[in-house]
C-alpha positions in Angstrom: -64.2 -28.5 -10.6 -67.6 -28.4 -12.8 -68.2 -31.4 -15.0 -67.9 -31.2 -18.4 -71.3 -32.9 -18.9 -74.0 -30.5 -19.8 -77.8 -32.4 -19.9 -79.6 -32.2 -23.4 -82.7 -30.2 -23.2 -85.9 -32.2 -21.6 -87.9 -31.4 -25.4 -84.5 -33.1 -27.3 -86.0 -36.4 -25.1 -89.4 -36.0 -25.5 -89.5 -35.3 -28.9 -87.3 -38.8 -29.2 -89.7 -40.7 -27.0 -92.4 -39.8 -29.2 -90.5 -40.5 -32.4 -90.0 -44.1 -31.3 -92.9 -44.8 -29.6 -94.4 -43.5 -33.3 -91.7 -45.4 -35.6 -92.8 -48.5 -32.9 -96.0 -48.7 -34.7 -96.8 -51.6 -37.5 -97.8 -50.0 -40.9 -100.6 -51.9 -42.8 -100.9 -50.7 -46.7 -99.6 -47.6 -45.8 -101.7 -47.2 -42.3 -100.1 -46.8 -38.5 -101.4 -49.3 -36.6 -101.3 -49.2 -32.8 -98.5 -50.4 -30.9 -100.0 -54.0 -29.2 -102.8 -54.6 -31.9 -103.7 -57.9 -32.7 -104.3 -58.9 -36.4 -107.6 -61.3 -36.6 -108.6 -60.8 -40.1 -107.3 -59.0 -43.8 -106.6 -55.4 -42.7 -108.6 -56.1 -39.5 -106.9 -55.1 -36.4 -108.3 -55.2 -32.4 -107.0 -52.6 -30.4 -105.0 -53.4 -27.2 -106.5 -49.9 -25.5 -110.0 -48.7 -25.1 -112.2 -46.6 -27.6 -110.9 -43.2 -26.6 -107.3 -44.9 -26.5 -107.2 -45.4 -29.6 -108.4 -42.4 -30.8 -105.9 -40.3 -29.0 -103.3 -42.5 -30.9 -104.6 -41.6 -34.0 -104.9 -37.9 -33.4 -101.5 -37.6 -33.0 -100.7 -39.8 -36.2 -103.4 -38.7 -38.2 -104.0 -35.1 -36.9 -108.0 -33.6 -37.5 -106.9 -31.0 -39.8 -105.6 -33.1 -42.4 -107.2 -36.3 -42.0 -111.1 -36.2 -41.5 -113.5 -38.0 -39.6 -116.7 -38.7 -39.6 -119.1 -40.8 -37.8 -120.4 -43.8 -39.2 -122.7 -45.3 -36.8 -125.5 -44.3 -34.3 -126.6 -47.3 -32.5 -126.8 -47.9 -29.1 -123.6 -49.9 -27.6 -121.8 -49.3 -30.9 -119.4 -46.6 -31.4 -117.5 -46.1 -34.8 -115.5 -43.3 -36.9 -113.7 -43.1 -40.0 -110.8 -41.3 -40.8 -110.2 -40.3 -44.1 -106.9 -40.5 -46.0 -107.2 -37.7 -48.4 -104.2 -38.5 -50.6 -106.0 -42.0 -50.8 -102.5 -43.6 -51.7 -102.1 -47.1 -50.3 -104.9 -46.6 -48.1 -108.7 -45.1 -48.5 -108.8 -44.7 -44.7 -109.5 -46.3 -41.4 -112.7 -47.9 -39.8 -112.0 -47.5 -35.7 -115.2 -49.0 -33.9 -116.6 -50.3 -30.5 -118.7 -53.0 -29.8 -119.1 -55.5 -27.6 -116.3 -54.8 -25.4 -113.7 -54.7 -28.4 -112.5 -51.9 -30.4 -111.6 -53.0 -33.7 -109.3 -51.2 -36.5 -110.1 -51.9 -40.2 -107.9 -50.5 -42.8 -109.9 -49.8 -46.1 -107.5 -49.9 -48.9 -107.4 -48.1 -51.8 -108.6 -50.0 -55.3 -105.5 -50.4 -57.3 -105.7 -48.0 -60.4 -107.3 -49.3 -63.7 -105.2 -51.0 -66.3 -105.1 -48.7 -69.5 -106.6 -50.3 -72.0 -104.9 -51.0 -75.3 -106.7 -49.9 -78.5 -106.6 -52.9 -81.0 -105.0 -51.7 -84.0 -106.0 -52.0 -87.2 -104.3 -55.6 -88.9 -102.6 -55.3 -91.6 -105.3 -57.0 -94.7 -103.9 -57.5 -98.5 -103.4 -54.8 -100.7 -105.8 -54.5 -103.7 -104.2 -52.6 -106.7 
């Protein structure tokens, strides 16, 4: 007699292992954070993984093609790239950089919109006739 089991699909489990490991991730101002991350300032994160880690991490959060990145230092020993939220909502992007021994995560947020400003009308004086 066959059972009447029949095994899901090995993508079905993948694709929930990567969901969770994902929706494991803190979200800081509307930025992933890395599973394991320690917070030691305002929006200032270190890394649990190494430089290249954490990159990987974030290229499969924030893919290339729609978030940007660009190289902000060139010093020797340092190593740093910013990825670039282009909605800018929540969050402008995020500073990832190495130095001594530590990769660090800093999430830039985005400047709350300006206050419209209100037009003093014109008060209200006697009447001459």
């Amino acid at each position: 007699m066959r059972p009447l089991y029949k095994p899901r699909p090995l993508w079905a489990a993948l694709v929930a292992s990567l969901w969770m490991t994902v929706a494991a991730a803190d979200v800081v101002n509307g930025a992933q954070i890395p599973d394991g991350a320690q917070k030691v300032g305002e929006n200032r994160y270190r890394a649990a993984g190494d430089f290249e880690e954490t990159l990987k991490y974030y290229r499969t959060v924030y893919p290339v093609q729609a978030y940007p990145r660009r190289s902000v230092v060139n010093q020797p020993g340092v190593k740093a790239v910013h990825i670039v939220n282009p909605s800018g909502k929540n969050f402008e992007g995020l500073n990832i950089y190495e130095a001594n021994d530590e990769v660090r995560i800093y999430v830039v947020v985005a400047a709350p919109p300006p206050k419209p400003v209100k037009k003093a009308e014109p008060k209200a004086g006697k009447k001459t006739r």
